[in-house]
C-alpha positions in Angstrom: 101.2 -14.7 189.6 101.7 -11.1 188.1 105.9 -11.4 188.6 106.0 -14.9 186.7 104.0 -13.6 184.2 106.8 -10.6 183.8 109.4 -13.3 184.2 107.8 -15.4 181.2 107.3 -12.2 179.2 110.8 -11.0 179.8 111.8 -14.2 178.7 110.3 -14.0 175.5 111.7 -10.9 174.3 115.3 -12.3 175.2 114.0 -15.0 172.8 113.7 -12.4 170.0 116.7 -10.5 170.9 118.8 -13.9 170.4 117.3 -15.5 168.1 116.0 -12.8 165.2 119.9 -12.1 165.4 120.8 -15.4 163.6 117.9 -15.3 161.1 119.7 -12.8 158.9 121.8 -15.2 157.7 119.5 -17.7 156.9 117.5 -15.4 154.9 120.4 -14.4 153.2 121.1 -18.0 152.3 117.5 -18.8 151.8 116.6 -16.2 148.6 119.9 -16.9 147.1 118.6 -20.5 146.4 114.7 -19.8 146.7 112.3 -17.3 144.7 111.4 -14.9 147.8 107.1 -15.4 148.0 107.1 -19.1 148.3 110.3 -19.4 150.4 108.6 -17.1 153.1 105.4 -18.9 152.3 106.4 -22.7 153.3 107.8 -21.2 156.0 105.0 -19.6 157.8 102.7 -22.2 156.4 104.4 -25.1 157.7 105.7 -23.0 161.2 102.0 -21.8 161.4 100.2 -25.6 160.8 102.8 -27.9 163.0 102.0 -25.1 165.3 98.3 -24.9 165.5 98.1 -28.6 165.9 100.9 -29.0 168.7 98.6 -26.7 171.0 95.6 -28.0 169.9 96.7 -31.6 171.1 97.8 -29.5 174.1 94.2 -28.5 175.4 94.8 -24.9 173.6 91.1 -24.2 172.0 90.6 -22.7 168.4 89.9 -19.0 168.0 86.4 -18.6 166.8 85.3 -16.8 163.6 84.6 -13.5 165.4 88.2 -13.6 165.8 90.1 -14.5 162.9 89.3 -11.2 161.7 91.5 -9.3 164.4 94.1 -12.7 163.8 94.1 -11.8 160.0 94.4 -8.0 160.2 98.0 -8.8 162.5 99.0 -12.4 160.7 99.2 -10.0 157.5 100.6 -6.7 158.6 103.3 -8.3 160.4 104.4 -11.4 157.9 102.6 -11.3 155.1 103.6 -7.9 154.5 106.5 -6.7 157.0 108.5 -10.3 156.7 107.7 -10.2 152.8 108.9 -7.4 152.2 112.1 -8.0 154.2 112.6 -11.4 152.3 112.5 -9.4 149.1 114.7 -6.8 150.5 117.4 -9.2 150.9 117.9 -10.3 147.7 119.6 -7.3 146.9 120.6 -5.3 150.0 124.0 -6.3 151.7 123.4 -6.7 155.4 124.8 -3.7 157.2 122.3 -1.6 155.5 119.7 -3.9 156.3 120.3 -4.0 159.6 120.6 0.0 160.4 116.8 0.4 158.1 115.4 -2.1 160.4 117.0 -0.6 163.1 114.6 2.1 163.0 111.6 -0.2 164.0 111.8 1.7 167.9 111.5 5.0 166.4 108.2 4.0 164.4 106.6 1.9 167.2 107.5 4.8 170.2 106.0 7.5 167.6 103.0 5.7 166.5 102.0 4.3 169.7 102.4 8.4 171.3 99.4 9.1 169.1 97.3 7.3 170.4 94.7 8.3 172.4 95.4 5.5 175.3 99.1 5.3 174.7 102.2 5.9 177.1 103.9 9.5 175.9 107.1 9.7 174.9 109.8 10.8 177.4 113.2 12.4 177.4 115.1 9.0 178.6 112.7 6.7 175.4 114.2 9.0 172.9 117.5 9.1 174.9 117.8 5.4 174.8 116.7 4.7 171.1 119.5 7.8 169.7 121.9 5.8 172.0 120.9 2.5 170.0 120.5 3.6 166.9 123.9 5.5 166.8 125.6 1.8 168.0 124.4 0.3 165.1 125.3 2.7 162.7 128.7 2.4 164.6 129.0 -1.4 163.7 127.8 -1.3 159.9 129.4 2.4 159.2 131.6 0.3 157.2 129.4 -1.8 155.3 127.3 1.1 154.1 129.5 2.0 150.9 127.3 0.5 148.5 126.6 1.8 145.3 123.2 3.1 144.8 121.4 1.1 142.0 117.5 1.0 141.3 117.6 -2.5 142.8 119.2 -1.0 146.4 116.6 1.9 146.3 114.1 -0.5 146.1 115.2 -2.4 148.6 115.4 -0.3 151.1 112.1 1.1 150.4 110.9 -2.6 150.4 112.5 -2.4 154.3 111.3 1.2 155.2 107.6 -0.3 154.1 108.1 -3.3 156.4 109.1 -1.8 159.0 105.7 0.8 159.1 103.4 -2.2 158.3 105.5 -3.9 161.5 104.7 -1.1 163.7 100.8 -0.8 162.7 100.5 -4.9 163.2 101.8 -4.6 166.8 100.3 -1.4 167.7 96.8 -3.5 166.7 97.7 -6.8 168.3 98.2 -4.8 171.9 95.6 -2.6 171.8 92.7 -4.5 169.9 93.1 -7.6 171.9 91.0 -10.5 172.2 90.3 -13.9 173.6 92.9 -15.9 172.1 96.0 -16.9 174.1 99.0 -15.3 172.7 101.0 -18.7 171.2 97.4 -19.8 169.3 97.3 -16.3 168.2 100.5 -16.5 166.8 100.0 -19.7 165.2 96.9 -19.1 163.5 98.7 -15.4 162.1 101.3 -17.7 160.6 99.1 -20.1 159.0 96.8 -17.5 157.5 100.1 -15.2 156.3 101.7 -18.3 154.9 98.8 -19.6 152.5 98.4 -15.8 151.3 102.4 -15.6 150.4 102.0 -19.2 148.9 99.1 -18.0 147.0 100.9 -15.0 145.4 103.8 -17.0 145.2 102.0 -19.3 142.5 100.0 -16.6 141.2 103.6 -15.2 140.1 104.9 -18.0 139.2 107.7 -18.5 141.6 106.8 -22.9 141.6 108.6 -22.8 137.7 112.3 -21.5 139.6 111.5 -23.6 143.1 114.0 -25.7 143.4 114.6 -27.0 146.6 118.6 -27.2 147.5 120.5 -28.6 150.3 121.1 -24.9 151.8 117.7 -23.4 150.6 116.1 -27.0 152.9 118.4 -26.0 155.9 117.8 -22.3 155.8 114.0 -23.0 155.5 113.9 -25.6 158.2 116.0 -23.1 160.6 113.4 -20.4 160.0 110.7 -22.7 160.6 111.5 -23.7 164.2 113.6 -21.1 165.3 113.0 -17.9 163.3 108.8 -18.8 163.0 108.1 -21.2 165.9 110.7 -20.2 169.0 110.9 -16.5 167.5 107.3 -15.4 166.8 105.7 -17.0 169.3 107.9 -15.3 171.8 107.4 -12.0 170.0 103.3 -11.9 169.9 103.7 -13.6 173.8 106.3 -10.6 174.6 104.2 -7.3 172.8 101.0 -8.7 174.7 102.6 -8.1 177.8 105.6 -5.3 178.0 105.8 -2.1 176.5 106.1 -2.1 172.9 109.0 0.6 173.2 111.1 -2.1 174.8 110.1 -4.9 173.2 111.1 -3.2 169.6 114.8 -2.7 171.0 115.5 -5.9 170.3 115.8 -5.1 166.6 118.9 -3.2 168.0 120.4 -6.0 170.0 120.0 -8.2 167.1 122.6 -7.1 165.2 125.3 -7.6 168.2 124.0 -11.4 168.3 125.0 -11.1 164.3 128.1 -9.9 165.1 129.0 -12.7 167.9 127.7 -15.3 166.3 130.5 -14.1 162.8 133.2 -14.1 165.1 132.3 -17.3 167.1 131.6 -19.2 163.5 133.6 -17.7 160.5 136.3 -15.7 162.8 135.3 -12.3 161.9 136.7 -9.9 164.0 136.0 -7.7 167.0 137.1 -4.6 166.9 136.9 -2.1 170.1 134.3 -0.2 167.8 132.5 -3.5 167.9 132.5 -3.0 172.0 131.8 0.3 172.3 128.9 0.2 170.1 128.0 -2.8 171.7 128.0 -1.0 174.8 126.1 1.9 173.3 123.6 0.0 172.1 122.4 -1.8 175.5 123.2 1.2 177.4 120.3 2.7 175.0 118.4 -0.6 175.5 118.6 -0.4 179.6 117.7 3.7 179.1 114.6 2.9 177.1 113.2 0.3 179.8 113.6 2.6 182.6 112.0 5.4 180.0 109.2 3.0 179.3 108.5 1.7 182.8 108.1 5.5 183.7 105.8 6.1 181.0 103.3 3.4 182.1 103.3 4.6 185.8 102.5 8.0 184.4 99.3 6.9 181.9 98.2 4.2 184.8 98.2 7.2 186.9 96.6 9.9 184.4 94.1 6.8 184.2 93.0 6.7 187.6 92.9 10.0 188.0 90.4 10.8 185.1 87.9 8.1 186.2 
């Protein structure tokens, strides 16, 4: 039972690692025909309630009020901020340098989980791996970096440095504060509660006078809703519950490879051999970092046993 359990959980985070690559893009199109708070609203919202009542038809129970709390606390560290702040990022931030801030994720999820008390230590092959990563994607947007530094950049990349800690703290809480709910309900309810706060602010700023709802802003809202929301999320809250956070947060560095594959296959971008060698740098570091991790674990399991 344990190794289809693995099986299912390392399927999950190849979910994220594939499809979080495409979901730049749509983003990107999104804000340029959406105001940012009410654009990522309806799409939590909506992922979050078709969600909730697919399982619920499914036998899946309700969380119960005890709970919501611990589903509120991760719903809005990890959306309603994090994914906010991203959206609001993008409407000014090209996406080379979007990609190498969020590429960063790793580094703040290996050193904030090392502090804890009951978390795995970091190790010479985890910090091996995520220089390895981190140094391919700055390979692959080296040349898109050349932008010129406004307020509005500034902003936006501390908009992006802000949701990338508030991503870290929301998964760091969701593995070690766990509770009863399974992990797709969990996930659903966190969207539904993150999506009526965004909505909320939304209105409260007044976003509903500039909401106009165009042909691309309709298809880059529905993609997010069942593929960046529904398939991706899901898979992310279902693959932190059950692997090591340091390798499930490499997948914000094979994202960006995805990105780049996806440009060629559709627009006929090129691929350069930097492309391939960071590329290969990049799951090189990914590969390094499981083996890092998977030592890591054996070591605290072992510490663990021996101290009781």
């Amino acid at each position: 039972m344990k190794e289809k359990y693995s099986f299912r959980a390392y399927l999950a985070w190849i979910t994220i690692c594939m499809v979080w690559g495409t979901t730049y893009l749509a983003i990107r199109i999104g804000v340029a025909e959406l105001p940012p708070m009410l654009f990522a609203g309806f799409r939590w919202l909506v992922a979050g309630l078709l969600m909730t009542i697919l399982l619920n038809l499914r036998g899946y129970t309700l969380p119960r009020l005890n709970e919501l709390k611990h589903l509120a606390i991760v719903g809005i560290l990890l959306i309603g901020v994090a994914n906010g702040l991203v959206v609001v990022a993008e409407q000014w931030l090209p996406s080379g340098l979007t990609a190498l801030i969020l590429s960063s994720l790793p580094f703040w999820v290996v050193g904030l989980e090392s502090l804890l008390p009951k978390g795995p230590k970091i190790n010479w092959l985890i910090l091996t791996g995520l220089f390895l990563g981190t140094a391919g994607v700055i390979l692959i947007f080296a040349k898109d970096l050349n932008v010129t530094v406004e307020f509005n950049t500034l902003l936006g990349a501390v908009c992006l440095l802000g949701g990338v800690v508030s991503w870290s703290v929301g998964s760091l809480y969701w593995k070690y504060k766990p509770t009863n709910v399974r992990p797709l309900m969990g996930a659903a309810v966190q969207m539904l509660i993150a999506g009526i706060l965004q909505t909320l602010l939304g209105f409260i700023l007044g976003e509903q006078n500039s909401f106009i709802l165009t042909q691309n802003g309709f298809l880059a809202l529905g993609y997010l809703i069942l593929f960046g929301s529904i398939l991706g999320y899901a898979s992310y809250i279902y693959s932190i519950t059950n692997l090591p956070l340091s390798l499930v947060s490499t997948y914000a560095y094979v994202n960006p490879i995805i990105a780049l594959i996806l440009g060629w296959y559709f627009l006929n971008e090129p691929l350069t051999m930097t492309v391939f060698i960071a590329a290969g740098l990049i799951l090189i570091g990914v590969a390094v970092v499981k083996r890092g991790s998977t030592l890591a674990v054996r070591k605290l399991n072992v510490t663990t046993t021996q101290s009781s």
